[in-house]
FIKOLZA-1660 file (N, C-alpha, C; in steps of 0.1 Angstrom, whole numbers, plus 5000, padded with zeros to 4 digits):
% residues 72
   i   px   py   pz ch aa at
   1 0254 9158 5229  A  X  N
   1 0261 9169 5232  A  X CA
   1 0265 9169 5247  A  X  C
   2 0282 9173 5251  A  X  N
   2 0280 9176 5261  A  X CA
   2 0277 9188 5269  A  X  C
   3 0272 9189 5280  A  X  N
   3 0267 9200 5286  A  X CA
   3 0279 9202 5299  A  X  C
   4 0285 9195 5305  A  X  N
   4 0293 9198 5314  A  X CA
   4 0308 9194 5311  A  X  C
   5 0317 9201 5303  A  X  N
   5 0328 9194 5300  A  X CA
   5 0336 9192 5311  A  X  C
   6 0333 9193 5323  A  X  N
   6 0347 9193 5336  A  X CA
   6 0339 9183 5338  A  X  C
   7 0327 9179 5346  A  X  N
   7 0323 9164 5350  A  X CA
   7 0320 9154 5338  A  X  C
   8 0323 9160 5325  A  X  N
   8 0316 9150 5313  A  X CA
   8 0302 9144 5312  A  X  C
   9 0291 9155 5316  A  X  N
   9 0282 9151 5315  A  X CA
   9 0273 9154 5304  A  X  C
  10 0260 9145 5299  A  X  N
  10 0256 9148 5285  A  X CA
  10 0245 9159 5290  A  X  C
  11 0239 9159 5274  A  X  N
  11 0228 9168 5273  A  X CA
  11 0214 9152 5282  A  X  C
  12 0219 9142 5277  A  X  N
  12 0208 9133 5280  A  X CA
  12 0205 9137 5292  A  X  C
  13 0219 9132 5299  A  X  N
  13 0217 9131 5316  A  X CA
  13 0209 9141 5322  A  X  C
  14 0215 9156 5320  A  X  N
  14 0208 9166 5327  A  X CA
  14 0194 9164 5322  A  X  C
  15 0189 9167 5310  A  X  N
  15 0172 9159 5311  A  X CA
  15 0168 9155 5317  A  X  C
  16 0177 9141 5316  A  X  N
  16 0170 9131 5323  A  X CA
  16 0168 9136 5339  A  X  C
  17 0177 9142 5346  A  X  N
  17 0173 9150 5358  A  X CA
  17 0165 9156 5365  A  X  C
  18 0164 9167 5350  A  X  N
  18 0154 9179 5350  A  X CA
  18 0138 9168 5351  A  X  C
  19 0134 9158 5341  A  X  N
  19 0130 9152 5340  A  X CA
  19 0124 9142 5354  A  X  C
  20 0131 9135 5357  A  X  N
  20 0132 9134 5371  A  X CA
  20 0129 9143 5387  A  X  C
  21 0124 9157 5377  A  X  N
  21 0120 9166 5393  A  X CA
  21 0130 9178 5397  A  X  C
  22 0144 9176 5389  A  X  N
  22 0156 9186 5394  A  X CA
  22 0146 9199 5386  A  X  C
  23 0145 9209 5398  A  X  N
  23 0141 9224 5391  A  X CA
  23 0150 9235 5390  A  X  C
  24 0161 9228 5398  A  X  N
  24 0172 9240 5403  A  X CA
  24 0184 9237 5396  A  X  C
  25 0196 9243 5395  A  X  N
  25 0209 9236 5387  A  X CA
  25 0216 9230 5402  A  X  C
  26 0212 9236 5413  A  X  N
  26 0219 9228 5425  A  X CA
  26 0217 9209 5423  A  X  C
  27 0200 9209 5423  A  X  N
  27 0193 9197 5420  A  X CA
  27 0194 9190 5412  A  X  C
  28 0199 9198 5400  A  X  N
  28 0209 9190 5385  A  X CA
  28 0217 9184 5391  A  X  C
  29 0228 9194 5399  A  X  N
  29 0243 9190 5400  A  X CA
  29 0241 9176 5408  A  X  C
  30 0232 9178 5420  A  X  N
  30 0231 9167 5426  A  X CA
  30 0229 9157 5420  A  X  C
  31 0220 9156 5410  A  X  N
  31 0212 9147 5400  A  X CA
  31 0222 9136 5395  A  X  C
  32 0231 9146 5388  A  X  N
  32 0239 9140 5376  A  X CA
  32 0251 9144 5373  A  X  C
  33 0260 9153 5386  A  X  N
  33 0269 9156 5384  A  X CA
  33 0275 9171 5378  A  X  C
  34 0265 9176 5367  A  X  N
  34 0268 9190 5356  A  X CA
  34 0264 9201 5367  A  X  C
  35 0274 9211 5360  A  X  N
  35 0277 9226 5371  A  X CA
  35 0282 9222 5386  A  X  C
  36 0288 9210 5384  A  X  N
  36 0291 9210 5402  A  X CA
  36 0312 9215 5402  A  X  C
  37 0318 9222 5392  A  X  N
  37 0332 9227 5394  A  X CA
  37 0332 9239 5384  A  X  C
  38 0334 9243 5376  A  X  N
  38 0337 9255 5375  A  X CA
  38 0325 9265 5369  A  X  C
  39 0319 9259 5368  A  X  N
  39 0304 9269 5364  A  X CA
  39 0301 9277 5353  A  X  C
  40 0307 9268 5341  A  X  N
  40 0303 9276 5327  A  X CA
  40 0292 9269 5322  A  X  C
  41 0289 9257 5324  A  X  N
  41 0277 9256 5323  A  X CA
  41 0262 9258 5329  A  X  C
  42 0265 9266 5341  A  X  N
  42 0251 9272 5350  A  X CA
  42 0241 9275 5340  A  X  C
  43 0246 9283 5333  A  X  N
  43 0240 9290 5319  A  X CA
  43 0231 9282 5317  A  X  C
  44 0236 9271 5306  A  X  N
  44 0234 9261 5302  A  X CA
  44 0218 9253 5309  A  X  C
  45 0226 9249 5319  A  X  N
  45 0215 9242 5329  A  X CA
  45 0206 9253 5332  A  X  C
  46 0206 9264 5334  A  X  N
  46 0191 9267 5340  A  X CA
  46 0188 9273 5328  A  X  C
  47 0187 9274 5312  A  X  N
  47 0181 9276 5303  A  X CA
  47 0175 9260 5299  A  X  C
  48 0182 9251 5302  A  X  N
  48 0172 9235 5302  A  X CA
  48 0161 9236 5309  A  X  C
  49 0162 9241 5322  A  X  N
  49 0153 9238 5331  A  X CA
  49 0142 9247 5326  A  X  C
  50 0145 9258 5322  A  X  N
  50 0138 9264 5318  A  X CA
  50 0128 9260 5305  A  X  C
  51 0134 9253 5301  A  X  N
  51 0126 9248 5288  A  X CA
  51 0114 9237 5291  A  X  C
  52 0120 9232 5298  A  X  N
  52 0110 9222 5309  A  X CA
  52 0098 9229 5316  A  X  C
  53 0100 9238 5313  A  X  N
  53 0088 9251 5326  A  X CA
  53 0073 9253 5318  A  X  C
  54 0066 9250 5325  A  X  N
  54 0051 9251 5322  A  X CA
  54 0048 9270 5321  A  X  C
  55 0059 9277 5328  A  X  N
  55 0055 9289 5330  A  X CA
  55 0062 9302 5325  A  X  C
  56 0054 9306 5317  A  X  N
  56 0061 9315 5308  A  X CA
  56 0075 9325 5310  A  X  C
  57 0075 9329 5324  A  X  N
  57 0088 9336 5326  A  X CA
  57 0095 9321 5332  A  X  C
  58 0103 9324 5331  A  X  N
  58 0116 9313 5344  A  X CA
  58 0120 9322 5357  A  X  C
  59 0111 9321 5366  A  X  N
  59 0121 9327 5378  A  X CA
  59 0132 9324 5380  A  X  C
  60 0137 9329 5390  A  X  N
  60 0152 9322 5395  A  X CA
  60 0164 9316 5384  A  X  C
  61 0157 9323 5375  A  X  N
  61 0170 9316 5362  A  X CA
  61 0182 9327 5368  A  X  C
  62 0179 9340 5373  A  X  N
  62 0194 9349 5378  A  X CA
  62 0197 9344 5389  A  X  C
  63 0191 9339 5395  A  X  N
  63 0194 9332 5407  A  X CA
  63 0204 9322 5412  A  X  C
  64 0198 9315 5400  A  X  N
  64 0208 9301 5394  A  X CA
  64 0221 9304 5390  A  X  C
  65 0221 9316 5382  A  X  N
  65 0234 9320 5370  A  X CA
  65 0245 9323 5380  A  X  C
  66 0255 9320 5382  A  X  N
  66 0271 9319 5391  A  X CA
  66 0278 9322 5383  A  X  C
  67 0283 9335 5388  A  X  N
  67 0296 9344 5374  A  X CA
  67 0303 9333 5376  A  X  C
  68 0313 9336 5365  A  X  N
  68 0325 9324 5362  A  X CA
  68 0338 9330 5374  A  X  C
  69 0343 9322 5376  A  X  N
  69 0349 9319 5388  A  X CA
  69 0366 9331 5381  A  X  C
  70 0369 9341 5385  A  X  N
  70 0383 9350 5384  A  X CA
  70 0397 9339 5385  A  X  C
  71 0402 9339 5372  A  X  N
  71 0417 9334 5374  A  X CA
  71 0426 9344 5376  A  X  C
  72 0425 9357 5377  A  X  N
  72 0441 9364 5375  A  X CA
  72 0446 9364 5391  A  X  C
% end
């Protein structure tokens, strides 16, 4: 699946990121490219990270979350 359709990034990669240490979606983006241009997948990525969490709530998941960017 993909998870970032503007950079074309997969569901693997960001894993593989998260997996690699990224806790943040900043640390994703840096990771592997996903959530680094229009930001509908923020969502996305810090609900991964979150899955990865040894700790029952996810802090910082509102933290992470970046409204979608106004076109009018």
């Amino acid at each position: 699946m993909v998870v970032c359709l503007c950079q074309g990034v997969s569901e693997k990669h960001v894993r593989r990121a998260i997996a690699d240490g990224a806790s943040t979606r900043r640390e994703v983006t840096r990771a592997c490219g996903a959530g680094g241009a229009c930001g509908g997948c923020h969502l996305t990525i810090a609900e991964m990270i979150c899955e990865g969490s040894d700790q029952p709530s996810c802090p910082g998941r509102s933290a992470e979350v970046v409204e979608a960017p106004s076109f009018a």
